[in-house]
FITIBA-357368 format. One line per 5 residues: number of its first residue (from 1); for each residue x, y, z of C-alpha. Coordinates in nm, 2 decimals. Layout:
NUM	X Y Z  ...
END
This chain:
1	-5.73 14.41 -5.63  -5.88 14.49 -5.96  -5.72 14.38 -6.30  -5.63 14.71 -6.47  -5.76 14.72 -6.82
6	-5.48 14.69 -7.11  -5.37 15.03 -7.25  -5.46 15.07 -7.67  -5.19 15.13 -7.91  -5.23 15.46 -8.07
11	-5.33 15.45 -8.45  -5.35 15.72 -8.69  -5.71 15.87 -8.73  -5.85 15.85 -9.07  -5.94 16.13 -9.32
16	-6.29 16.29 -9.37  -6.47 16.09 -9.59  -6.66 16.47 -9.74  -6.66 16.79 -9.74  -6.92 17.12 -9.65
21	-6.84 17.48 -9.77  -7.06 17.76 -9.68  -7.16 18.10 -9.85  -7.33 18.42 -9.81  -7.63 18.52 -10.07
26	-7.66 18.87 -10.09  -7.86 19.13 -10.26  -8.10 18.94 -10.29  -8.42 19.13 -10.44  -8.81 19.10 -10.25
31	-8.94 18.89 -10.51  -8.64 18.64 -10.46  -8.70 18.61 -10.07  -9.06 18.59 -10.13  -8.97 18.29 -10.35
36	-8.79 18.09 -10.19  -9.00 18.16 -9.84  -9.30 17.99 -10.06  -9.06 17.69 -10.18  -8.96 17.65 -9.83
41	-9.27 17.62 -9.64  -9.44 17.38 -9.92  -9.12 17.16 -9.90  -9.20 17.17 -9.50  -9.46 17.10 -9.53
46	-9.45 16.81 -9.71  -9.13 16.70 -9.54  -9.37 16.67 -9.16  -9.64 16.49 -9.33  -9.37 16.22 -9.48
51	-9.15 16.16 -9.12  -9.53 16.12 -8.98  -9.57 15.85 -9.23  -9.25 15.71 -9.13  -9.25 15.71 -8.77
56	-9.61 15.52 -8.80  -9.45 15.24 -8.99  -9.16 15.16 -8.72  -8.98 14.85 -8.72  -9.23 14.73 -9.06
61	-9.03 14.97 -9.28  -8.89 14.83 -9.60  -8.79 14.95 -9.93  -9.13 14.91 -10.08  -9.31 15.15 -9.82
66	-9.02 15.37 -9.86  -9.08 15.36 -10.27  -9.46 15.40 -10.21  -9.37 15.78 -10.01  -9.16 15.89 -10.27
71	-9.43 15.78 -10.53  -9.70 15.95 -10.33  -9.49 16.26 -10.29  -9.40 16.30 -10.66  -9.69 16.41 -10.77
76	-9.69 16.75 -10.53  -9.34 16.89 -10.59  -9.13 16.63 -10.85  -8.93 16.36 -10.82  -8.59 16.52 -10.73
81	-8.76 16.67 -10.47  -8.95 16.40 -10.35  -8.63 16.16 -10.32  -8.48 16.42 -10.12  -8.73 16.50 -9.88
86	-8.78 16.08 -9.81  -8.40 16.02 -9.78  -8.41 16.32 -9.50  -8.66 16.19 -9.38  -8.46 15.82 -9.36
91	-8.16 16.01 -9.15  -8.39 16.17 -8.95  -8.56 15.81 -8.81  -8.23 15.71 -8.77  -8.08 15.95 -8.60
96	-8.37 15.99 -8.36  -8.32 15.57 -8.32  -7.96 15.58 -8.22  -8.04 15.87 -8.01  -8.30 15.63 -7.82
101	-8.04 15.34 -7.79  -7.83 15.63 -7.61  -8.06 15.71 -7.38  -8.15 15.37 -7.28  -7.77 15.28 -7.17
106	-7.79 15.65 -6.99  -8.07 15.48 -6.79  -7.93 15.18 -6.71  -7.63 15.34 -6.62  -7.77 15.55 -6.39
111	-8.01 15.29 -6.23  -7.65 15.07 -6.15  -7.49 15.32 -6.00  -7.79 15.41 -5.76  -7.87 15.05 -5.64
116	-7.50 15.03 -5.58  -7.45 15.28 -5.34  -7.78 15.25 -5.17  -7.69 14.89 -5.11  -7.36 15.01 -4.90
121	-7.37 15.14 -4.52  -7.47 15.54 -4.49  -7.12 15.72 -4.50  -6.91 15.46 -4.63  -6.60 15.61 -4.83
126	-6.54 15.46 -5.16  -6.25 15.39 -5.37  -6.10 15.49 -5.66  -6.28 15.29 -5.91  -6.62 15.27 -5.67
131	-6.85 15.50 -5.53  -6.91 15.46 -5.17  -7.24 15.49 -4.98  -7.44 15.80 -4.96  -7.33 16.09 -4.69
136	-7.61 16.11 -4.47  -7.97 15.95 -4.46  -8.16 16.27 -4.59  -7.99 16.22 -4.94  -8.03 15.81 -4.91
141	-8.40 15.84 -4.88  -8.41 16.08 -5.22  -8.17 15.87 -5.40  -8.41 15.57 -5.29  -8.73 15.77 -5.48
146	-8.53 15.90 -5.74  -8.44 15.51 -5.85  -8.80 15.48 -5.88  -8.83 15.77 -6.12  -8.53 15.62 -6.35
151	-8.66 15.29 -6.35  -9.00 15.41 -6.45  -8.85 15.63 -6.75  -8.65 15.33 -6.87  -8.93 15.09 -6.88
156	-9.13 15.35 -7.09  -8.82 15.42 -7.32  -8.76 15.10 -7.36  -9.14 15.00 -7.44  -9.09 15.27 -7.73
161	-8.80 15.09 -7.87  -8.96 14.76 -7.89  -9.28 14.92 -8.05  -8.99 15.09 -8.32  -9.15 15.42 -8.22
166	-8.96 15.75 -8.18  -9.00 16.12 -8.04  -8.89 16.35 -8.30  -8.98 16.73 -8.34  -8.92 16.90 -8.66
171	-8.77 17.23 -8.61  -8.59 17.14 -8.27  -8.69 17.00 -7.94  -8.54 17.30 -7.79  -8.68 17.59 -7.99
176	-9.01 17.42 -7.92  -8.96 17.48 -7.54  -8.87 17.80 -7.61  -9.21 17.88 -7.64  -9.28 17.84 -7.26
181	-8.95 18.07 -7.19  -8.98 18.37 -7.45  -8.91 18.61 -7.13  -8.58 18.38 -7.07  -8.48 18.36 -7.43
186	-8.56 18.77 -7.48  -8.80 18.72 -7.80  -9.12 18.84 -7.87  -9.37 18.59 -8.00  -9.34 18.72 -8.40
191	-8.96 18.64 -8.31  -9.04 18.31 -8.21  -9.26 18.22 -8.45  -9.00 18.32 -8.77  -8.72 18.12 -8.62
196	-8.98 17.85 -8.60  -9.10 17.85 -8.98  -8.72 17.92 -9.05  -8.60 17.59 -8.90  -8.91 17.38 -9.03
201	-8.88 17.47 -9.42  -8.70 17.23 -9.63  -8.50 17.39 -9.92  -8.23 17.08 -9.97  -8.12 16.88 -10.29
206	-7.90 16.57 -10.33  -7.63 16.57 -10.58  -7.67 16.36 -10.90  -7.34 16.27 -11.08  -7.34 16.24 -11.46
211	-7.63 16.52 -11.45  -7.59 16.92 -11.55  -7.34 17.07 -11.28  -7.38 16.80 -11.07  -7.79 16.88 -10.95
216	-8.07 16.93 -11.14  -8.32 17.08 -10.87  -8.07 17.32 -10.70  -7.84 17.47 -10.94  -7.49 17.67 -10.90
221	-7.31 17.78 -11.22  -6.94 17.80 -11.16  -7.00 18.19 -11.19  -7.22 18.17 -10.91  -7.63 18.20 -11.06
226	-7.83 18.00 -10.81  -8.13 17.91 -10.95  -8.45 17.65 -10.82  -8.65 17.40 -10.98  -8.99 17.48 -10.85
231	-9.28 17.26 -10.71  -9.54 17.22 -10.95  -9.77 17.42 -10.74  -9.53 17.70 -10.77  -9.43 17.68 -11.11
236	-9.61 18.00 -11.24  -9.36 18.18 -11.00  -9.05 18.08 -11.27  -8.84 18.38 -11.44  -8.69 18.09 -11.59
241	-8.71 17.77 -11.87  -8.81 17.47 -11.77  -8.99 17.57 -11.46  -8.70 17.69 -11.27  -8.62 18.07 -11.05
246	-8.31 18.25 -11.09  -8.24 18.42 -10.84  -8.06 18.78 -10.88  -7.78 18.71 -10.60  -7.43 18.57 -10.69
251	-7.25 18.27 -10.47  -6.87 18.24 -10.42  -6.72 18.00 -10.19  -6.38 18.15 -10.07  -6.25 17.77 -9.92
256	-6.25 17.51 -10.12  -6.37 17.74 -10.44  -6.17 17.52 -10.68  -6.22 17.22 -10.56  -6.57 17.29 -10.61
261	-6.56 17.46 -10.95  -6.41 17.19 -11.04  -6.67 16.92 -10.93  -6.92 17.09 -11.11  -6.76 17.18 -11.47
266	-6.67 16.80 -11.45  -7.09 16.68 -11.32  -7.00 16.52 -11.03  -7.23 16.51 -10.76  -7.30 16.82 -10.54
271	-7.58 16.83 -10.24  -7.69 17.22 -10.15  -7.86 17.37 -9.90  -8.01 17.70 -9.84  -8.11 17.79 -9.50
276	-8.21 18.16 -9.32  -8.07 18.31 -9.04  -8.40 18.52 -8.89  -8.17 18.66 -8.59  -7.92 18.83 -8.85
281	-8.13 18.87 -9.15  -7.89 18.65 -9.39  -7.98 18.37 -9.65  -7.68 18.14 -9.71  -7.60 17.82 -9.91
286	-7.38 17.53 -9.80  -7.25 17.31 -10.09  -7.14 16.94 -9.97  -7.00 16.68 -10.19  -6.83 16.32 -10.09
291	-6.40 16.24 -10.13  -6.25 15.96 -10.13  -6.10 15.94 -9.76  -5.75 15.96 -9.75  -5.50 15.68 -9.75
296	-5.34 15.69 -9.37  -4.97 15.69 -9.37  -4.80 15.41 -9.16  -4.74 15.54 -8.80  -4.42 15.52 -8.78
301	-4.34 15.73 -9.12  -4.55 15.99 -8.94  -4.37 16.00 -8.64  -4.01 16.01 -8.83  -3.99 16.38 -8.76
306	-4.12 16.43 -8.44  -4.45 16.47 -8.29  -4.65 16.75 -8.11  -4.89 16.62 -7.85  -5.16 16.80 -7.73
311	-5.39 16.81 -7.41  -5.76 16.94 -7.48  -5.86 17.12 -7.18  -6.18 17.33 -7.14  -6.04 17.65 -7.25
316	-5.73 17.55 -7.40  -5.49 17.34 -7.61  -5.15 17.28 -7.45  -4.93 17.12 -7.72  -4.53 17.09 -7.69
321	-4.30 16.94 -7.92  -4.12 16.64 -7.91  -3.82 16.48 -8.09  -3.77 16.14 -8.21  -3.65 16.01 -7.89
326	-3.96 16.13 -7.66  -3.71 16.49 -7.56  -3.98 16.83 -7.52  -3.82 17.04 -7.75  -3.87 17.43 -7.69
331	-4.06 17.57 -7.47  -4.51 17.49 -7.44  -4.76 17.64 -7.63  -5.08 17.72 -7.55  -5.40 17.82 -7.80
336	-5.67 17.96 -7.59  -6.07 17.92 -7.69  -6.37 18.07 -7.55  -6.68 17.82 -7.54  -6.90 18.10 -7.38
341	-7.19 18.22 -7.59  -7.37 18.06 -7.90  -7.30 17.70 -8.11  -7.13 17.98 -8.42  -6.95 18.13 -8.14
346	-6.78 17.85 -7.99  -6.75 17.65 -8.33  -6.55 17.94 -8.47  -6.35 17.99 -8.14  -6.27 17.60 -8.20
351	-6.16 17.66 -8.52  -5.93 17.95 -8.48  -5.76 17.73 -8.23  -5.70 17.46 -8.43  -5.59 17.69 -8.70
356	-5.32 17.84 -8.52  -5.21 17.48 -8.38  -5.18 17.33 -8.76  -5.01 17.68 -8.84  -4.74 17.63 -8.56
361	-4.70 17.21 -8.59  -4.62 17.31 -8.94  -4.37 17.54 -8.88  -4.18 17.29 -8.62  -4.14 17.09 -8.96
366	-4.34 16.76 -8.76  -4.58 16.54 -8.95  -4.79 16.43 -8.69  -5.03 16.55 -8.42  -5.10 16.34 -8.12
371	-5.40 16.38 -7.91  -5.60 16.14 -7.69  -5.93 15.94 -7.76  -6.17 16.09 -7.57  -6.49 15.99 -7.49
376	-6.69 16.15 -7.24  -7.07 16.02 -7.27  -7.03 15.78 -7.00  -6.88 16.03 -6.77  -7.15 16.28 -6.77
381	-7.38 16.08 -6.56  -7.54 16.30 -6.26  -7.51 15.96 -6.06  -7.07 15.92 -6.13  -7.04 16.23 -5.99
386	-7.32 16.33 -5.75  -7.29 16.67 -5.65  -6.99 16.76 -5.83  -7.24 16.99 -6.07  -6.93 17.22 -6.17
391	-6.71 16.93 -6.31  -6.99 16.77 -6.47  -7.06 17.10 -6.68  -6.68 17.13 -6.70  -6.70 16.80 -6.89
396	-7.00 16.80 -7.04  -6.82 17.19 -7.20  -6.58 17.04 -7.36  -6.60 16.97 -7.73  -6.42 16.66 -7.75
401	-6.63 16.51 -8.05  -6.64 16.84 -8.22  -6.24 16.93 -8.19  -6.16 16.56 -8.30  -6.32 16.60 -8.59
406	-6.25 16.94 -8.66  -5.88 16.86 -8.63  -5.91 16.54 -8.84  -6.05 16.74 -9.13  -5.83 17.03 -9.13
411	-5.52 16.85 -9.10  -5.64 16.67 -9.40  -5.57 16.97 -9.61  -5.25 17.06 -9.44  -5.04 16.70 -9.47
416	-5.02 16.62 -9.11  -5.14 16.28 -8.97  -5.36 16.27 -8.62  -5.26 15.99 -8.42  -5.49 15.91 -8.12
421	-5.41 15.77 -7.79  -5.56 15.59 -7.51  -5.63 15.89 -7.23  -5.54 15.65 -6.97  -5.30 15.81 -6.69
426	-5.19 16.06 -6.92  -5.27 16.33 -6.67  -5.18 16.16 -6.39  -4.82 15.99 -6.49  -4.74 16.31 -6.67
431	-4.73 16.53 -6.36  -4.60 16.30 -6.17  -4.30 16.25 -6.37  -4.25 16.51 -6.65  -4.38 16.84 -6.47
436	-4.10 16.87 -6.19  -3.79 16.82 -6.41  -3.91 17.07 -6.67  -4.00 17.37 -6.46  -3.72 17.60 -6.39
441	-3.66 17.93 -6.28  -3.76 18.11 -6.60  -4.01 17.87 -6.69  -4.34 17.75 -6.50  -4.48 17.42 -6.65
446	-4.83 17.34 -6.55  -4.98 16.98 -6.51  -5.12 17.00 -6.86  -4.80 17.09 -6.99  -4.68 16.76 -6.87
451	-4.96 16.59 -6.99  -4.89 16.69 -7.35  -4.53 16.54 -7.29  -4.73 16.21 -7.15  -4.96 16.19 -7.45
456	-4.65 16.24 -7.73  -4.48 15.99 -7.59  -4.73 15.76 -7.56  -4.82 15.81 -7.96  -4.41 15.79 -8.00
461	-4.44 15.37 -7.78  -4.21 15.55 -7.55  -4.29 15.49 -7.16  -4.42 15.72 -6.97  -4.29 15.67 -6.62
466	-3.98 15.68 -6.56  -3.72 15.57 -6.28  -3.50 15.86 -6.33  -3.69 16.12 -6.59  -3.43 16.25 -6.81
471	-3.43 16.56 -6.86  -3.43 16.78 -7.23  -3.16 16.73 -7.46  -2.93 17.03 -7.41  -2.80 17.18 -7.74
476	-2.43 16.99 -7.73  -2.66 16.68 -7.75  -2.62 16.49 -7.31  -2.86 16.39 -7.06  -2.84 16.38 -6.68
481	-2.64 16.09 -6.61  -2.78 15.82 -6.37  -2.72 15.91 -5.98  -2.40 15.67 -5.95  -2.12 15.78 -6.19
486	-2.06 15.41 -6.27  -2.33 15.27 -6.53  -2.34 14.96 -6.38  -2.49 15.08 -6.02  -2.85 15.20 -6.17
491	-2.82 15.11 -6.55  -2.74 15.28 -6.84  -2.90 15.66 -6.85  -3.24 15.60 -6.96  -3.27 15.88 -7.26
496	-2.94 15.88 -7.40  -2.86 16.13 -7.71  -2.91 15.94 -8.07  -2.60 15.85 -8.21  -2.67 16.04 -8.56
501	-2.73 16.38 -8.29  -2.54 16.67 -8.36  -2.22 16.71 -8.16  -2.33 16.44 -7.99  -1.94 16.33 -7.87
506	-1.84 16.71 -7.88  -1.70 16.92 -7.57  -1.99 17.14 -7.40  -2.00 17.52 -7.49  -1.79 17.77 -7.28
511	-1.97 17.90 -6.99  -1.90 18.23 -6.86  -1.70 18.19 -6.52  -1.47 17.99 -6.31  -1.46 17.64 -6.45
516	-1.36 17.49 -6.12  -1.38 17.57 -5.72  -0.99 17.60 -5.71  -0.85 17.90 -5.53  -0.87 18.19 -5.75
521	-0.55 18.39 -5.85  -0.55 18.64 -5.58  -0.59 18.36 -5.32  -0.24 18.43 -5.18  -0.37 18.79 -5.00
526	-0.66 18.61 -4.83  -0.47 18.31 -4.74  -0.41 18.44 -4.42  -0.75 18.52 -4.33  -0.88 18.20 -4.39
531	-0.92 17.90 -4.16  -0.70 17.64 -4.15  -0.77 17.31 -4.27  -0.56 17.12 -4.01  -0.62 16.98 -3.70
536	-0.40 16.94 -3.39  -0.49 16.60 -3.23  -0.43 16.64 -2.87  -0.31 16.34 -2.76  0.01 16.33 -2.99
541	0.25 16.64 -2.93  0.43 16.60 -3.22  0.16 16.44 -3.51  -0.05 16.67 -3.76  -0.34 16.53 -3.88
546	-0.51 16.65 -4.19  -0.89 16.58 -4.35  -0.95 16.42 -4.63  -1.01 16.69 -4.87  -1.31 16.71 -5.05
551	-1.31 16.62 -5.38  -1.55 16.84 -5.65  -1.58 16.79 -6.00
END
């Protein structure tokens, strides 16, 4: 039997470590967009020509190459915007590497799972933890040449990571396939094309503290003039001293405004971006800036008041509240999302849920949020789950990278800590154990329900299963006793009431009715009607024998 893996103690998830604001720029005037069209596509330009540079250096990179870019750049466009473009560029190589490693353990992965079940008998069932043999021999003969194709990409991928050299398209891998599909994708190839130019230009500044507002190439007065130090090709296009472009539209971030007004009247550091949307027609600026992340709070201080856990599902949140002592509290709540449609689309719909979720944990007066620590890269694979093509887009749907972070840095700003969990059995041990007892008449708990009770009590280092699941704490403060009377029979009850509860010791409220199955008052006219609890034993003439009576609480 296999060794089941240790379960993780939960531990509260850290702060953001910075923060991105976003704003519209309007009225903006011809000459403005003609501007900053021209800035874009020289940066761009210069932008492919340096990740070309990089990408042919590989694995010999060092600081002096990268100092020799940046010098060889400087002379085009200046020296703000030539340490930009080469520290883009850096991220870029590195993201594309780590992307590479990814794909190699995919690979590999995949090329485990195949040799594994083509090395068992056709039709052989497999367990819970292994994959059995292949259903018939049709698919055993493709899985056999599909091997073949894996093992080939992997020796190819792995050939490029030894050689330090990456694939990386500027402007989207996607966007560039596009161009095969513009029936598909409904655009036209002028359509195309500007969403292509869009996503290539490169109109993005690092912060500089100690310097004016906090930038010196892309400026933002804290009463919102924008204006741009131009290339030195460009620089006959300035309206401005110095070089630079005013532009006639005014910023304003509504979140974070403050914060941000602040940073700059004090010159601290603050990166922008300006970026165009072609499909709606808007230009918009994103202002980022690095804080301090914040101290974590012991985990037991932020479970003093309770804690909500929730289940992340693919088109919900199921959250329910939880006491101290591990008791639901209330009745579920679920916060629905739709992740149909476009990446602003389902990151807004991800947001609105989360925003409603903070908005209620809040209200229940808890300082903590628990949710699990998901991780589903390694559960994607086409080979885990073979034809099961609906449950590996069901997985693959779900945003559990996004929402994590998304919930880490918007409980930042609202005091509530986000503990994390190990996901193991949560689903499983929660039905199993919480999702009976709590359904009732009125009240239909689903299996996620239950789960959100699994996962609070988990963060809480309260069990999980239990012999006899106690039941919620009623209002005069008792549990469900244990199914002897006498403690000693099955032990003591297993969620006893806190002795600091309210009315813990006090009588239980007045229920409307007969308090006990005694004969009612009027039983005296009916007495006759009813049958007799004696019997006459027939082989004594003169002996009554009665039951024992039954006795009721």
């Amino acid at each position: 039997m296999a060794e089941l893996r240790p379960i993780a103690a939960p531990f509260v998830a850290l702060g953001p470590s910075g923060v991105a604001v976003r704003s519209r720029l309007k009225d903006l005037t011809p000459e403005d967009e003609k501007v900053l069209r021209l800035v874009g596509a020289h940066l761009g330009s210069l932008a492919s020509t340096d990740l070309k540079a990089r990408c042919r250096d590989g694995l010999v990179h060092s600081t002096e190459s990268w100092a020799t870019r940046k010098r060889d750049l400087t002379a085009r466009p200046s020296s703000r915007w030539a340490g930009s473009i080469t520290k883009a560029t850096h991220d870029q190589w590195a993201l594309a590497r780590r992307g590479q490693a990814a794909h190699v353990q995919s690979l590999e992965a995949g090329i485990t799972t195949i040799r594994h079940r083509l090395s068992l008998p056709v039709g052989q069932k497999g367990t819970r933890r292994a994959p059995g043999g292949y259903r018939c021999a049709h698919e055993w003969f493709h899985k056999t040449r599909r091997l073949h194709v894996l093992e080939d990409r992997l020796e190819k991928v792995q050939a490029d990571r030894e050689a330090g050299r990456v694939h990386v398209v500027r402007g989207g891998k996607r966007l560039l396939g596009t161009r095969h599909n513009l029936g598909t994708a409904q655009l036209t190839e002028a359509q195309w094309r500007e969403r292509w130019e869009a996503e290539r230009w490169f109109l993005k500044a690092d912060g500089e503290s100690g310097k004016r507002l906090g930038n010196e190439t892309i400026r933002i007065t804290p009463e919102g003039e924008v204006s741009i130090k131009l290339p030195a090709p460009l620089a006959d296009l300035a309206n401005a001293k110095h070089g630079r472009y005013v532009l006639a539209a005014k910023v304003r971030f509504p979140h974070r405004g403050q914060e941000w007004a602040d940073r700059v009247e004090a010159n601290r550091a603050v990166a922008y971006r300006i970026h165009h949307d072609t499909r709606r027609g808007r230009w918009s600026a994103d202002a980022s800036w690095q804080i301090p992340p914040t101290k974590t709070i012991p985990l037991k201080a932020a479970l003093a008041d309770g804690v909500v856990g929730v289940d992340t599902n693919a088109d919900h949140l199921a959250a329910w509240r939880l006491d101290t002592h591990g008791n639901p509290i209330g009745r579920p709540r679920r916060f629905f999302y739709d992740l149909s449609g476009n990446a602003q689309h389902r990151d807004a719909q991800v947001r609105h849920a989360l925003t409603r979720l903070l908005n209620w944990a809040k209200t229940c007066g808890v300082k903590a949020i628990a949710v699990e620590d998901l991780d589903f890269q390694a559960e994607k694979t086409r080979e885990k789950h073979g034809r099961k093509r609906q449950f590996r887009q069901l997985i693959s749907g779900m945003p559990t990278g996004k929402l994590r972070a998304r919930l880490t840095s918007m409980a930042d700003a609202t005091g509530i800590a986000i503990n994390a969990v190990d996901p193991a059995c949560t689903s499983k041990w929660g039905a199993q154990h919480w999702q009976k007892p709590l359904a009732g008449p009125t009240r239909k708990t689903t299996r996620r329900d239950a789960e959100s009770i699994a996962i609070g009590r988990r963060a809480q280092g309260h069990p999980i299963r239990l012999g006899a699941p106690p039941r919620p704490l009623r209002h005069w403060g008792r549990t469900t006793p244990p199914r002897a009377h006498q403690s000693d029979v099955h032990g003591h009850r297993t969620g006893q009431a806190d002795r600091r509860a309210p009315r813990r010791e006090g009588p239980r409220p007045r229920i409307p009715g007969p308090r006990t199955r005694s004969v009612p008052p009027d039983a005296a006219s009916t007495r006759a009607t009813r049958t007799s609890k004696t019997v006459r034993d027939v082989r004594s003439d003169q002996e009554w024998v009665q039951d024992s009576l039954l006795l009721t609480d």
